[in-house]
C-alpha positions as CSV (number, residue, x, y, z in Angstrom):
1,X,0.0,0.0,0.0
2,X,1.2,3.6,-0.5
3,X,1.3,4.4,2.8
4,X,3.4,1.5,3.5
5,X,5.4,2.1,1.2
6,X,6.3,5.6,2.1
7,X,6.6,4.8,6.0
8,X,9.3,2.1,4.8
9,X,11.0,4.4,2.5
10,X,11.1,7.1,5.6
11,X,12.5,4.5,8.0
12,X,15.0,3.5,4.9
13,X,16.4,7.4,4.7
14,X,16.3,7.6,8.4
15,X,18.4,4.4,9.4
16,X,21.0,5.6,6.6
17,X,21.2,9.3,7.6
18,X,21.9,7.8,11.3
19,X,24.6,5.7,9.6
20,X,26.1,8.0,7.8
21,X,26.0,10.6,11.2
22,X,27.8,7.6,13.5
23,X,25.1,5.5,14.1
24,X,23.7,7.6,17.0
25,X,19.6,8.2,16.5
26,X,20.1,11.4,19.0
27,X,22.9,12.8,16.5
28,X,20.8,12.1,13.7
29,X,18.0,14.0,15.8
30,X,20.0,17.2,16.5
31,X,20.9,17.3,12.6
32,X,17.5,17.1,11.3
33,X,16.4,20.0,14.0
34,X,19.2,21.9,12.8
35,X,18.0,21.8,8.9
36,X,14.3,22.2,10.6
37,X,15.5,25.5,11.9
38,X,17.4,26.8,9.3
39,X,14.5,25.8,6.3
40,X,12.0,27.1,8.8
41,X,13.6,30.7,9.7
42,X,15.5,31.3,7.0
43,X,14.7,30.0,3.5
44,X,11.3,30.6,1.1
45,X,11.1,29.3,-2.5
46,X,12.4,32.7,-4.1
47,X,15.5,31.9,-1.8
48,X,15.8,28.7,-2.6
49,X,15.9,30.1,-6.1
50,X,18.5,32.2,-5.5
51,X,20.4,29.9,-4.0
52,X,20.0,27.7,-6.8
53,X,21.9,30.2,-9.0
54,X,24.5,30.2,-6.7
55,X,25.0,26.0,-6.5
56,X,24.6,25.8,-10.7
57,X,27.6,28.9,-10.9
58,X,29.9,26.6,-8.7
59,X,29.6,23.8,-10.8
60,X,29.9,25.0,-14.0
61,X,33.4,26.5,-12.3
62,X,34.1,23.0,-11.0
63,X,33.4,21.6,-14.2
64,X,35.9,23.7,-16.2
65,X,38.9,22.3,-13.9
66,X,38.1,18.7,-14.2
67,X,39.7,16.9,-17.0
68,X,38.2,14.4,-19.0
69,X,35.6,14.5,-22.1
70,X,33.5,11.7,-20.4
71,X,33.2,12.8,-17.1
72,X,32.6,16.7,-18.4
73,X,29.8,15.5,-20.4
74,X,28.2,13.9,-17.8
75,X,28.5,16.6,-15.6
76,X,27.3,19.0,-18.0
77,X,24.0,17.3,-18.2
78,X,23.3,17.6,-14.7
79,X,24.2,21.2,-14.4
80,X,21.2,22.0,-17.4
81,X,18.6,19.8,-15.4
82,X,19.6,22.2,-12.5
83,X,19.2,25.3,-14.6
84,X,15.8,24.3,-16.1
85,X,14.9,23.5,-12.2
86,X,15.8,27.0,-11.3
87,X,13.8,28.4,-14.3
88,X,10.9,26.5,-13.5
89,X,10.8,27.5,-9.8
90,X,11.7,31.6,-9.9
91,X,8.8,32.7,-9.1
92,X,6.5,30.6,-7.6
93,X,5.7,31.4,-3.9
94,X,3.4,28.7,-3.3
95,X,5.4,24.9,-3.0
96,X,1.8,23.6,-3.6
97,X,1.4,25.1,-7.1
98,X,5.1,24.2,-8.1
99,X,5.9,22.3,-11.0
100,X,7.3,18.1,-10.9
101,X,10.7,20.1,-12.1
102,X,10.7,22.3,-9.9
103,X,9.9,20.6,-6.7
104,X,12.9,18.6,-8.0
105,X,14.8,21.3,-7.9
106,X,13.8,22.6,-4.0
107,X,14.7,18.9,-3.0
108,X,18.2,19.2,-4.7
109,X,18.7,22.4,-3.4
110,X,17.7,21.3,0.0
111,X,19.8,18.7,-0.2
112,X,22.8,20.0,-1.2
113,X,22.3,23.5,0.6
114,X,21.4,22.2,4.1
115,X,21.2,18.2,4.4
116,X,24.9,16.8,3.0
117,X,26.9,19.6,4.3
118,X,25.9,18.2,7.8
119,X,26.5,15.1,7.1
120,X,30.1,15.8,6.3
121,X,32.4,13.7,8.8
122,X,35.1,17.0,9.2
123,X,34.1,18.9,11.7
124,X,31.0,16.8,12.8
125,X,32.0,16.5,16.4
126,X,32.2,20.5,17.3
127,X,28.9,21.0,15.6
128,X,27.0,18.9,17.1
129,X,28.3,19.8,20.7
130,X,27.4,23.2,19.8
131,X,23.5,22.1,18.4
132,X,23.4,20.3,21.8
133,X,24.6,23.1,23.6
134,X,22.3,25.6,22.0
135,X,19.6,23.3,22.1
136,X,20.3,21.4,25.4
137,X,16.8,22.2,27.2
138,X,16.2,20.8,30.3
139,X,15.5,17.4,30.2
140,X,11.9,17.8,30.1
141,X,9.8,14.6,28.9
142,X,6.4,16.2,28.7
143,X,5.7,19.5,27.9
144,X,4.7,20.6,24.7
145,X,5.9,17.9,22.9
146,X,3.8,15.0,24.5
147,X,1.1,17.9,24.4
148,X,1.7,17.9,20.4
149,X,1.1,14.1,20.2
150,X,-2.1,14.0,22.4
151,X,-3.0,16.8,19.9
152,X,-4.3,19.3,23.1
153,X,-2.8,22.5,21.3
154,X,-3.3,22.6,17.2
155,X,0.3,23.8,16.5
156,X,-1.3,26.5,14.3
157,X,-2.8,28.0,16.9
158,X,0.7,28.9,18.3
159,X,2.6,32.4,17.6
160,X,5.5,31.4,14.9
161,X,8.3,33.2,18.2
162,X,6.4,30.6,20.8
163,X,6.7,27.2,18.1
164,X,10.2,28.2,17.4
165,X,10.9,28.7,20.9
166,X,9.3,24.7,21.8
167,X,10.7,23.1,18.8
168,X,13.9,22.1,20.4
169,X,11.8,20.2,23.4
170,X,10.8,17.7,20.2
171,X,14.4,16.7,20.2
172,X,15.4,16.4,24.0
173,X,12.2,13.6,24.0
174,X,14.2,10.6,25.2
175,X,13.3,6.6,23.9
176,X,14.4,4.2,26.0
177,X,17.8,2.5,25.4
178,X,17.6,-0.8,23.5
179,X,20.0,-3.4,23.7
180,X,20.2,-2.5,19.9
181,X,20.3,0.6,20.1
182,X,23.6,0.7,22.7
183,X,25.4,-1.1,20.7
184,X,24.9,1.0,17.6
185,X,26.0,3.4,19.9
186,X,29.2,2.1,20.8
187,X,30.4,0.0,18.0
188,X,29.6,3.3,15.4
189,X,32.6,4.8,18.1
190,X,35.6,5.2,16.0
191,X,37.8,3.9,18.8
192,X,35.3,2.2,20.8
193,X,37.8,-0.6,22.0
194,X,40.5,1.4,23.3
195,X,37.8,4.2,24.6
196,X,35.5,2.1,26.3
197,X,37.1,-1.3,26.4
198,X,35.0,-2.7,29.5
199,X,31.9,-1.5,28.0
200,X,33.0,-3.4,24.6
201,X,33.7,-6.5,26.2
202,X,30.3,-7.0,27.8
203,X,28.3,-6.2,25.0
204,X,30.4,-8.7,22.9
205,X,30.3,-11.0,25.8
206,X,27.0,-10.9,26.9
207,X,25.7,-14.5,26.1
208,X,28.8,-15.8,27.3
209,X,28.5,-14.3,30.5
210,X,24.6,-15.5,31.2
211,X,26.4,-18.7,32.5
212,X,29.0,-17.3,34.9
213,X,26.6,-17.2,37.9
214,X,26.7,-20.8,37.7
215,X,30.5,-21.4,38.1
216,X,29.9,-21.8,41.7
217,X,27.3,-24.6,41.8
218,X,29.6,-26.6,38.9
219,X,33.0,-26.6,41.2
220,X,30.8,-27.7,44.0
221,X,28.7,-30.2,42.0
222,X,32.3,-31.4,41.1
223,X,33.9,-31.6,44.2
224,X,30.4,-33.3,45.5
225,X,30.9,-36.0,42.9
226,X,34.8,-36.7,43.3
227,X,34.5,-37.1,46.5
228,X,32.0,-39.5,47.1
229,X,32.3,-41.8,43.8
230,X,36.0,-41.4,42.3
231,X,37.9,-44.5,42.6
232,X,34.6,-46.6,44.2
233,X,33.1,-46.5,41.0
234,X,33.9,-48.0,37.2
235,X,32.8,-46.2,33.9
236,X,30.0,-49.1,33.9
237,X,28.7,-48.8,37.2
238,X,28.7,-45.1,36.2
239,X,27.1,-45.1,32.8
240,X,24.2,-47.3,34.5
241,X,23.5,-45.3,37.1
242,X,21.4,-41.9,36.4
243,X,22.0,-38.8,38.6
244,X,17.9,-38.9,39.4
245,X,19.0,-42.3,41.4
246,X,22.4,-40.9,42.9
247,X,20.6,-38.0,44.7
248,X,17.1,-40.4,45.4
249,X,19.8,-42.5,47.9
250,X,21.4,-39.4,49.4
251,X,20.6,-39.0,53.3
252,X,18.5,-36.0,53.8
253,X,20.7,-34.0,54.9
254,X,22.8,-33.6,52.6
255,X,20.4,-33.9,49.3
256,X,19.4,-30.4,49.1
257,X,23.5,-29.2,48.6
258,X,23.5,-32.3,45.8
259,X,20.3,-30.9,44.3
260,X,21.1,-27.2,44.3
261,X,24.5,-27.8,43.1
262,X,23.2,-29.9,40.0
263,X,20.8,-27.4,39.4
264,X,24.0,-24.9,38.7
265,X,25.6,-27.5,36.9
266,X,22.2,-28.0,34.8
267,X,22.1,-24.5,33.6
268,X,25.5,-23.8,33.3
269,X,26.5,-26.6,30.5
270,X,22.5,-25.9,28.8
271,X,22.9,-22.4,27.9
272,X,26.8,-22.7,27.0
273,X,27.2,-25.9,25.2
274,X,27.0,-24.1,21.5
275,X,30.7,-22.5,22.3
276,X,32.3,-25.8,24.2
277,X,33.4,-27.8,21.0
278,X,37.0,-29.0,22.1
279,X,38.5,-29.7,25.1
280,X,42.0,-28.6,25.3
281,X,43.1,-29.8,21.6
282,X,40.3,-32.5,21.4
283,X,37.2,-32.0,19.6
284,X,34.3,-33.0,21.6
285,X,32.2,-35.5,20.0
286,X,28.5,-33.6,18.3
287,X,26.6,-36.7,20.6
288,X,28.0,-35.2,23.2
289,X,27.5,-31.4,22.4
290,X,24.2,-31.4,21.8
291,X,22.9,-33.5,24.8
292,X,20.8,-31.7,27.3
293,X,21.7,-31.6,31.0
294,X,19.3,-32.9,33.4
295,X,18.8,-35.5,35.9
296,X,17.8,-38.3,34.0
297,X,21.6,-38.6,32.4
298,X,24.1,-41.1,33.5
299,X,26.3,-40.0,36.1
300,X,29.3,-40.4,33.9
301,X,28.4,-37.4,32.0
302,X,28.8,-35.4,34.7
303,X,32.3,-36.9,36.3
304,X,34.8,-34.5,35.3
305,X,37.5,-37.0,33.4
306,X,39.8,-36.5,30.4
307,X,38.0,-38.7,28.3
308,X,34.3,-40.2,27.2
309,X,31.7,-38.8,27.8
310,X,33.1,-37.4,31.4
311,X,35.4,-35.2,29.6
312,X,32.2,-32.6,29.0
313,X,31.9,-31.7,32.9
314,X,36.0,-31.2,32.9
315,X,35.4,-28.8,29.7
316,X,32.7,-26.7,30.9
317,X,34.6,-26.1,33.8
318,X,37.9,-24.7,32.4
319,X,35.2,-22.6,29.9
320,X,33.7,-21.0,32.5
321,X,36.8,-19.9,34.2
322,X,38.4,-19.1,30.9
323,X,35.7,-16.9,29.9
324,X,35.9,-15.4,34.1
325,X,39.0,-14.4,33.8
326,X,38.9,-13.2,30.0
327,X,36.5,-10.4,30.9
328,X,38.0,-9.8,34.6
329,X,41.6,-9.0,32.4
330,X,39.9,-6.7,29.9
331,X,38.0,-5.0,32.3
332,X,41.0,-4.0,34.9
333,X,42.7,-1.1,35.0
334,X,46.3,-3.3,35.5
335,X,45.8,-7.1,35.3
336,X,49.0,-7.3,36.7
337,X,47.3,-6.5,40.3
338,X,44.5,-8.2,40.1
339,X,44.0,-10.7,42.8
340,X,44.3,-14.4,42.5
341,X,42.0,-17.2,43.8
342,X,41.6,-21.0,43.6
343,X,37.9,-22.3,42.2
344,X,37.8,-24.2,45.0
345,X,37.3,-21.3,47.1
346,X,35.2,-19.1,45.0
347,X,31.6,-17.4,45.5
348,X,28.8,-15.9,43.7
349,X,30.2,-12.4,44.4
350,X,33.8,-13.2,43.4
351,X,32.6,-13.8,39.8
352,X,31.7,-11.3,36.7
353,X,27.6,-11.1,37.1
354,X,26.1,-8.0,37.5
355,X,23.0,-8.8,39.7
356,X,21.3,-12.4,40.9
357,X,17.9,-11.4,39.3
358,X,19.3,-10.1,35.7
359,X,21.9,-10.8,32.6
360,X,24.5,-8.3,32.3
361,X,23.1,-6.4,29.1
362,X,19.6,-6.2,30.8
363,X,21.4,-4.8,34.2
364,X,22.9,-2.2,31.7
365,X,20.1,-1.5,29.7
366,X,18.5,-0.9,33.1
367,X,21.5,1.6,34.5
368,X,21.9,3.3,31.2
369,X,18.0,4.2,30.7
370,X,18.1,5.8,34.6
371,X,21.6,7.1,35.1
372,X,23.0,7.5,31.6
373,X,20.4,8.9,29.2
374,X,20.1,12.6,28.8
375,X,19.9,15.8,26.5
376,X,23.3,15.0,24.9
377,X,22.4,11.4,24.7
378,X,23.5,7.8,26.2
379,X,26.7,9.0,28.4
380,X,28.9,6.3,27.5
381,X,31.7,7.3,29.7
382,X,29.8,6.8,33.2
383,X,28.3,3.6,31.4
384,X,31.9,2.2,31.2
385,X,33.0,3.2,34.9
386,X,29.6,1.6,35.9
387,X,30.8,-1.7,33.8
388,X,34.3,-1.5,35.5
389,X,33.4,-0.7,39.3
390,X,30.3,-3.3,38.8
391,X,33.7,-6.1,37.7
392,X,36.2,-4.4,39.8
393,X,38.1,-6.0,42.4
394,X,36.7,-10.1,40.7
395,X,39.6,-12.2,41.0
396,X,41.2,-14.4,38.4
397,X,40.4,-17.9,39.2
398,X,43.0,-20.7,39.1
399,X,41.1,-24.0,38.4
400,X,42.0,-26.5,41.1
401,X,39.3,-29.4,41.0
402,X,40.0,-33.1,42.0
403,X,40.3,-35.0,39.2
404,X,37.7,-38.5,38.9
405,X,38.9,-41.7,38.3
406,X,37.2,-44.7,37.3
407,X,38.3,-47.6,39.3
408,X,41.1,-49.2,36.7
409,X,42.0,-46.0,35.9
410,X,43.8,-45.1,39.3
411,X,47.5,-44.7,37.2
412,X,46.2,-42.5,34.5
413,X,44.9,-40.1,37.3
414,X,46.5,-38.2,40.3
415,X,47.7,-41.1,42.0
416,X,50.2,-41.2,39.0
417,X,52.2,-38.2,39.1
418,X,52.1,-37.9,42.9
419,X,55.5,-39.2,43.2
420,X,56.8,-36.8,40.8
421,X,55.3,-33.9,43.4
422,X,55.7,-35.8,46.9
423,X,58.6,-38.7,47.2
424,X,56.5,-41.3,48.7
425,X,57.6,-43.0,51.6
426,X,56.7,-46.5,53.0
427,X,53.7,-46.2,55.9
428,X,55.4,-47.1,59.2
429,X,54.1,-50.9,59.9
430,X,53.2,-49.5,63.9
431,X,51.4,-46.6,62.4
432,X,49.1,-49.0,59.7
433,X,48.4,-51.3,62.8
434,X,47.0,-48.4,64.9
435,X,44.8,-46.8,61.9
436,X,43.8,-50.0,61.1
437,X,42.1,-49.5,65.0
438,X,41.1,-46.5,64.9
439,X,39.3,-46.0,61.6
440,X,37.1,-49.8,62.3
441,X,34.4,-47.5,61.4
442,X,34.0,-48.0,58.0
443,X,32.3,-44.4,57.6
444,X,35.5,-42.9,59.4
445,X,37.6,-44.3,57.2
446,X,35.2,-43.2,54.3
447,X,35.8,-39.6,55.6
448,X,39.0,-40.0,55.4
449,X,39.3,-41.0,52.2
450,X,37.3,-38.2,50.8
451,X,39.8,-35.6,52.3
452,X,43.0,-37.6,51.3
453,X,41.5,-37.7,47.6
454,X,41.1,-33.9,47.8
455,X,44.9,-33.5,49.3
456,X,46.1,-35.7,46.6
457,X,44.4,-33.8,43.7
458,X,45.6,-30.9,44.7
459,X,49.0,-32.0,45.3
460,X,49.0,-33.2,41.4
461,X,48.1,-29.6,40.2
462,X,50.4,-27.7,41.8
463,X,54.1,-26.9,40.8
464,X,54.3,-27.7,37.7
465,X,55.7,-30.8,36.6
466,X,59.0,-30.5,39.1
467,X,58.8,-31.8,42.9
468,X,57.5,-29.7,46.2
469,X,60.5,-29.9,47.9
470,X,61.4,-32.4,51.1
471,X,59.5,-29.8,53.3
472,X,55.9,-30.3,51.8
473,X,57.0,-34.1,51.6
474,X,57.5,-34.1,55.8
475,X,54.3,-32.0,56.3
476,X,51.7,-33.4,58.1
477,X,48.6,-34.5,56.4
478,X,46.2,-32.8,58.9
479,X,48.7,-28.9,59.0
480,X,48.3,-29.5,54.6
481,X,44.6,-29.3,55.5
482,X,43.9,-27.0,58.1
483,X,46.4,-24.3,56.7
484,X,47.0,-24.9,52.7
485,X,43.3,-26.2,51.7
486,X,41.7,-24.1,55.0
487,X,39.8,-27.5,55.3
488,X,37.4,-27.1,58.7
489,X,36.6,-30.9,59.0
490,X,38.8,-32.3,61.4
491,X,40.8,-36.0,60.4
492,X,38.7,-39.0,62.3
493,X,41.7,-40.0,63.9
494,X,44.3,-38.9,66.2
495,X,47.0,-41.1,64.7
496,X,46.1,-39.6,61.1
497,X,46.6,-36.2,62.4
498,X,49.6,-37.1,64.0
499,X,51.6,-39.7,62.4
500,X,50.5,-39.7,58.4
501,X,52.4,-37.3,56.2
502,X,52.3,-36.1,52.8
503,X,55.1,-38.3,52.0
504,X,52.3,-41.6,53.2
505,X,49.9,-40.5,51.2
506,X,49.9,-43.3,48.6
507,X,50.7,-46.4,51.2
508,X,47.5,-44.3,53.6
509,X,45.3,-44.5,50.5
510,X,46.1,-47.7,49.9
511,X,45.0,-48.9,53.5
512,X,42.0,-46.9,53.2
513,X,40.7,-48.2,49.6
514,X,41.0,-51.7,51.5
515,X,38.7,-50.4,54.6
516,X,36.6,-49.0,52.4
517,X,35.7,-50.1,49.6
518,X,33.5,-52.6,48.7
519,X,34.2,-56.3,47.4
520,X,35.9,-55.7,44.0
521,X,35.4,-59.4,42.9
522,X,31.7,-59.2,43.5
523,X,31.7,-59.2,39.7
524,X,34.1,-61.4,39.4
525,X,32.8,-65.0,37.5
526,X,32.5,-67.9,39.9
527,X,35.2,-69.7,38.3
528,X,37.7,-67.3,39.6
529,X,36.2,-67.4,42.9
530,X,36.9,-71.0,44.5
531,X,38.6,-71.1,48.0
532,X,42.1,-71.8,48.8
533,X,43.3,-74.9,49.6
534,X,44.4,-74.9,54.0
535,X,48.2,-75.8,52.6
536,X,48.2,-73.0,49.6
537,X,46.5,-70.4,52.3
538,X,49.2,-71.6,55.0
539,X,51.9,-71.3,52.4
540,X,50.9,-67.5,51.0
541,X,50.7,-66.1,54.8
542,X,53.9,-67.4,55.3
543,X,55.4,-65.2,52.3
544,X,53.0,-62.3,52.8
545,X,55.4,-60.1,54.7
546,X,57.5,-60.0,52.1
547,X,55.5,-58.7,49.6
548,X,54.7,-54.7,48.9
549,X,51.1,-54.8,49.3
550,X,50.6,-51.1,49.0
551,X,51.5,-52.6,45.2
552,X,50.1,-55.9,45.1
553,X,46.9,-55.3,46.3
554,X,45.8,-52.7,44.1
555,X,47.0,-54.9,41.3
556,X,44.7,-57.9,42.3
557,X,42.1,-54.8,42.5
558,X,42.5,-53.8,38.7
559,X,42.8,-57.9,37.8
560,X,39.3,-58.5,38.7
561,X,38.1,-55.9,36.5
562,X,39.6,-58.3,33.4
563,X,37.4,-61.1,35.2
564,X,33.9,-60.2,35.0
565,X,33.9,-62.3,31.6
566,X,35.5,-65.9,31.1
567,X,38.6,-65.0,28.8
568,X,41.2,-66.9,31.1
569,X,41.2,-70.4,32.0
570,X,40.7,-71.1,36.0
571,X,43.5,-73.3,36.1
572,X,46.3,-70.7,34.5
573,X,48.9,-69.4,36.7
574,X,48.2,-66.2,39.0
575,X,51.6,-65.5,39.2
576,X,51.7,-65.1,35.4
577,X,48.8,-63.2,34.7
578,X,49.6,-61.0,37.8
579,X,53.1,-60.2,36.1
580,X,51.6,-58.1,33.1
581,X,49.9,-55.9,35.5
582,X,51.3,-52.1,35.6
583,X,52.1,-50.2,38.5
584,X,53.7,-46.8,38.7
585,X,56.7,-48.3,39.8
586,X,56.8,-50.4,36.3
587,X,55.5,-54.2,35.9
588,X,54.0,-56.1,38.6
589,X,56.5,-59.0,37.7
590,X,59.4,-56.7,37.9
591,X,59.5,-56.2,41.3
592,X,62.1,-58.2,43.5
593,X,59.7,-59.6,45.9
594,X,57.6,-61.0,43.0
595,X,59.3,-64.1,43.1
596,X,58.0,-65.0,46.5
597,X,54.1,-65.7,44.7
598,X,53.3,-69.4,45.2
599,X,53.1,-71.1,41.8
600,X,50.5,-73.3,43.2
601,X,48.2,-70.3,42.9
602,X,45.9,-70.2,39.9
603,X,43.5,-67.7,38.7
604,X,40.5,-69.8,40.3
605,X,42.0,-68.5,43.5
606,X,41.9,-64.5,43.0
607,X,39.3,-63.3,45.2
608,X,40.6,-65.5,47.8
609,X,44.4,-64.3,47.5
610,X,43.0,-61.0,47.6
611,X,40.7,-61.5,50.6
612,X,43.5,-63.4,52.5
613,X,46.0,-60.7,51.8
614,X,43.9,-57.9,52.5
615,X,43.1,-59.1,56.5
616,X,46.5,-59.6,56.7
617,X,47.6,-56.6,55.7
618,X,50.0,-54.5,57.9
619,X,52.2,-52.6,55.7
């Protein structure tokens, strides 16, 4: 329809005129008022004629310096359409009764008289400080303008000195601030990035952002998990288990921490799973992308690992505090003094959000349309010390999470690079004898365990690659806690907090995965299950002191995990199968004390060597 079709053609001229003025609709305003003003005081159609004249003169002299046939010609042709324009409107007084030529010619004249020289770039800056000085108001948004659109006063009505006089209140009329609109505002800024640099970020970043809130519930939700399941669990007994079960069993009192940290968790990976496509230098598989979070997934997809499906929770967690720190570092003044803080430790108000009820663009939208809008426009200045006082003083975040492992995979995890960190000792045989007493309780021991898990995976991230030194490896597990990890639980057991160092941890863990956990040859087939004969049983205790069980034991552990199916025959050789088995001191069959294994024992025996060498364990 026609009027369609002009209200799209005006909206057309509008968006490019603000384009072409910066992008800012309140420069484009203060422009228009400006050729307003000047058409409305100073120019009438015999003017315009005049004028006319004038524009057609400094062509034709224009024309005469450029060289070139082509582009002369050209020229030429425009400067007689003028002339017949100028013809055809000297005289006429009335625009109504003017010709189609000659209102062509009062639009070129207006154009090139009093629209394009204020469009001009040079000089832009001054000019328009001066309109909005001249024209600055004061502030009003009623008056006669919101009186003009509910059409109380017919503008005729008013003296030409009073209309002239309200004009400029059309202009200092305010909209409110759109997320579009602000960041016309700033990205049309010539040097937007180096001017407002915080205010850049967070309108680039926005999206990104939405899922920082979370970051606290996912280290806890991860912390949660390691500590209860990671090395009690396989990737099966994982994968088969949902997280809806996991928090069903939890004891009341401790289900609504689960629940509200898996809500985080939930939110976090839902809304920021389009940008986490690798992990590290591993691209993440698109099954796994484009899963939704929620409670009825298995419980390996939230284990934080570096591999399967696990690998998801570990890569959401280094995004978040990726992202964190990128906008903290853009948006200090020196990111050279800017604090430092583990993940472990941090809290809602130590990362970049702007408010627990809104996003960051709508808390700025918010700010800007009651702080920042005025006269002269959106002041983009205070806008970007708002955005820097509301992210001042956020720490950068270190990411220090215990690592899960799948029973198996103890080696590939922490416990494998511990003795690069910590020289690990042998645990006094008085001192195992004693905790063996005091931690009966199988869920004192369990507590234990969860604390000596945490101490070990921190241990494993911290350094480097090199060794801690002889003074962290003679530190006492219990001062590690209380003053390195600020840890407020206190150690089940006054031997633990006395006697167990860093340098124990391994042999400690050991001793506490055989308290603990439950029968790993539950699995097992039957035909690797039988008893042991009284003279084979008799003839292993005899020879168990001189075995490392802090080794041996774990190795018998990670054999029945090969024994669920019925691959080996019953009747082949422990000792032989048992000597393929890695440790992180090499091959189980390498060790010197491996030659002490009965060769009477066959694989029909290994849950009962295990059993037998378990209750007799003192080393």
């Amino acid at each position: 329809s026609l009027p369609e079709f002009f209200s799209q053609q005006l909206a057309s001229d509008l968006s490019l005129a603000a384009e072409l003025l910066g992008g800012a609709d309140e420069t484009l305003a203060v422009c228009l008022h400006d050729v307003l003003d000047a058409l409305s005081t100073t120019v009438d159609v015999r003017g315009l004629s005049q004028a006319l004249d004038k524009l057609s003169s400094d062509t034709a002299v224009a024309e005469d310096d450029e060289e070139g046939d082509g582009q002369a010609g050209a020229d030429a042709a425009v400067l007689q359409r003028r002339q017949q324009y100028k013809v055809s409107v000297r005289g006429k007084q009335d625009w109504r009764q003017l010709t189609k030529d000659a209102r062509a010619a009062w639009e070129i004249g207006v154009q090139h008289l009093y629209l394009f020289p204020r469009l001009e770039t040079a000089g832009r800056d001054d000019r328009v400080a001066a309109l909005l000085k001249k024209w600055g108001g004061s502030g009003m948004r009623a008056g006669p303008f919101l009186a003009d659109l509910e059409e109380r006063t017919p503008p005729e009505l008013l003296a030409a000195c009073e209309r002239i006089a309200s004009l400029p209140l059309v202009w200092s009329f305010q909209p409110e601030l759109t997320q579009t609109s602000l960041q016309k505002a700033v990205f049309s800024h010539p040097d937007s990035a180096t001017r407002f640099p915080a205010l850049s970020a967070v309108l680039r970043l926005h999206q990104r952002m939405a899922s920082l809130r979370f970051l606290p519930q996912v280290m806890t939700w991860a912390n949660l998990v390691a500590s209860r399941f990671s090395r009690r669990m396989t990737l099966e007994q994982a994968r088969s288990a949902t997280v809806r079960s996991i928090l069903a069993d939890l004891p009341e009192t401790e289900a609504p921490k689960w629940q509200a940290a898996f809500a985080g968790f939930c939110a976090a990976w839902n809304c920021s799973r389009q940008w986490i496509t690798h992990f590290e230098c591993q691209q993440i598989p698109k099954e796994y992308t484009e899963r939704t979070m929620s409670d009825d997934v298995p419980l390996s997809f939230t284990a934080h690992t570096e591999k399967d499906e696990g690998l998801i929770a570990f890569a959401l967690q280094m995004w978040l505090v990726e992202t964190h720190n990128a906008v903290v570092e853009i948006t200090s003044a020196d990111s050279s003094r800017v604090p430092r803080l583990s993940s472990r430790l941090a809290q809602f108000s130590d990362v970049c959000v702007f408010g627990k009820g809104h996003t960051a663009i709508e808390e700025l939208i918010t700010f800007a349309n009651d702080r920042c809008v005025g006269d002269a426009g959106v002041d983009l200045l205070r806008l970007e010390r708002h955005v820097r006082a509301s992210t001042g003083g956020k720490p950068i975040i270190a990411l220090e999470v215990p690592r899960f492992v799948f029973v198996g995979d103890e080696h590939a995890g922490d416990l494998g690079v511990l003795s690069t960190k910590v020289a690990q000792r042998r645990l006094p045989p008085s001192v195992a004898k004693r905790l063996r007493v005091e931690l009966a309780s199988k869920s004192s021991a369990d507590a234990c365990r969860r604390t000596c898990q945490v101490v070990l995976s921190f241990l494993a991230s911290t350094g480097g690659l090199g060794s801690l030194g002889e003074e962290v490896a003679c530190m006492s597990l219990s001062r590690y806690c209380e003053t390195v990890l600020l840890l407020s639980e206190e150690l089940p057991s006054t031997t633990v907090a006395s006697e167990v160092l860093l340098c124990h941890l391994e042999g400690f863990l050991t001793l506490l995965d055989s308290l603990t956990a439950d029968d790993p040859f539950a699995s097992v087939s039957s035909k690797y299950r039988e008893d042991l004969t009284p003279d084979l049983e008799q003839e292993l205790l005899a020879v168990a002191a001189r075995f490392d069980l802090q080794i041996l034991l774990p190795a018998l552990r990670s054999l029945a995990a090969s024994l669920v199916e019925e691959h080996l025959a019953a009747s082949e050789a422990l000792r032989d199968v048992l000597s393929y088995v890695s440790s992180d001191q090499g091959d189980i069959g390498a060790q010197p004390w491996f030659e002490a294994v009965p060769l009477g024992l066959e694989l029909r025996h290994a849950r009962a060597v295990h059993l037998s060498l378990a209750a007799s364990y003192h080393v």
